[in-house]
C-alpha positions in Angstrom: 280.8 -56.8 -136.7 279.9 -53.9 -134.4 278.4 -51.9 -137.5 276.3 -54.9 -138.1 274.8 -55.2 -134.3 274.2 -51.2 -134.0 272.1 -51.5 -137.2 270.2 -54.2 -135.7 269.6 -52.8 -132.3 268.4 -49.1 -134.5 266.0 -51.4 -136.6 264.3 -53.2 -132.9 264.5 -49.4 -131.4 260.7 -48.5 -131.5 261.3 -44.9 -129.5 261.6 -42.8 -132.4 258.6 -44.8 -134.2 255.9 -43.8 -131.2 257.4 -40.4 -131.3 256.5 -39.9 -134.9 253.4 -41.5 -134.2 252.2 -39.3 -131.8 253.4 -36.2 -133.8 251.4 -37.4 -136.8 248.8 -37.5 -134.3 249.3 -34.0 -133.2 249.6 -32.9 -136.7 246.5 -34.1 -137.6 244.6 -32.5 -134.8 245.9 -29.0 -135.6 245.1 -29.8 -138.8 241.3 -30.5 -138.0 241.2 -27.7 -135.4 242.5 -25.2 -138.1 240.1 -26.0 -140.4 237.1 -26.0 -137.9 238.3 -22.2 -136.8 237.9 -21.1 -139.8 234.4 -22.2 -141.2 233.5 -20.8 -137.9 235.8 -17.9 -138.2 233.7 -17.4 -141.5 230.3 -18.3 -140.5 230.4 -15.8 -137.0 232.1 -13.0 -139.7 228.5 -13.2 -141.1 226.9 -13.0 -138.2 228.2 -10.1 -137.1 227.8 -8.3 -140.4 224.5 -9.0 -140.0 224.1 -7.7 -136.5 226.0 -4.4 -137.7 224.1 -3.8 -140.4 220.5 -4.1 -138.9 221.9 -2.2 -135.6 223.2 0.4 -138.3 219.4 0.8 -139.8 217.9 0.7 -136.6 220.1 4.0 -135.4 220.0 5.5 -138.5 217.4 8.8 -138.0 
């Protein structure tokens, strides 16, 4: 009979639920950060390509 209650009292525990919640949560944002960092990772790569190049033509004699 005490099996029975402490698998009642674990399926009304709702700790472990808002802990996974917020971790899904946090997983999500790194996800979204990650991605972000590198399009712009990418995109200012270019950039400064660019700006080495042209400052590369402009000191060339």
């Amino acid at each position: 009979m005490q099996v029975v209650q402490y698998f009642k009292d674990f399926l009304r525990e709702e700790d472990g639920v808002t802990a996974i919640e917020y971790g899904l949560i946090a997983a999500l944002i790194a996800v979204v950060i990650i991605g972000s960092l590198q399009l712009v990772g990418t995109n200012l790569d270019a950039v400064f390509n660019f700006i080495a190049g042209e400052l590369g033509g402009a000191l060339a004699p």
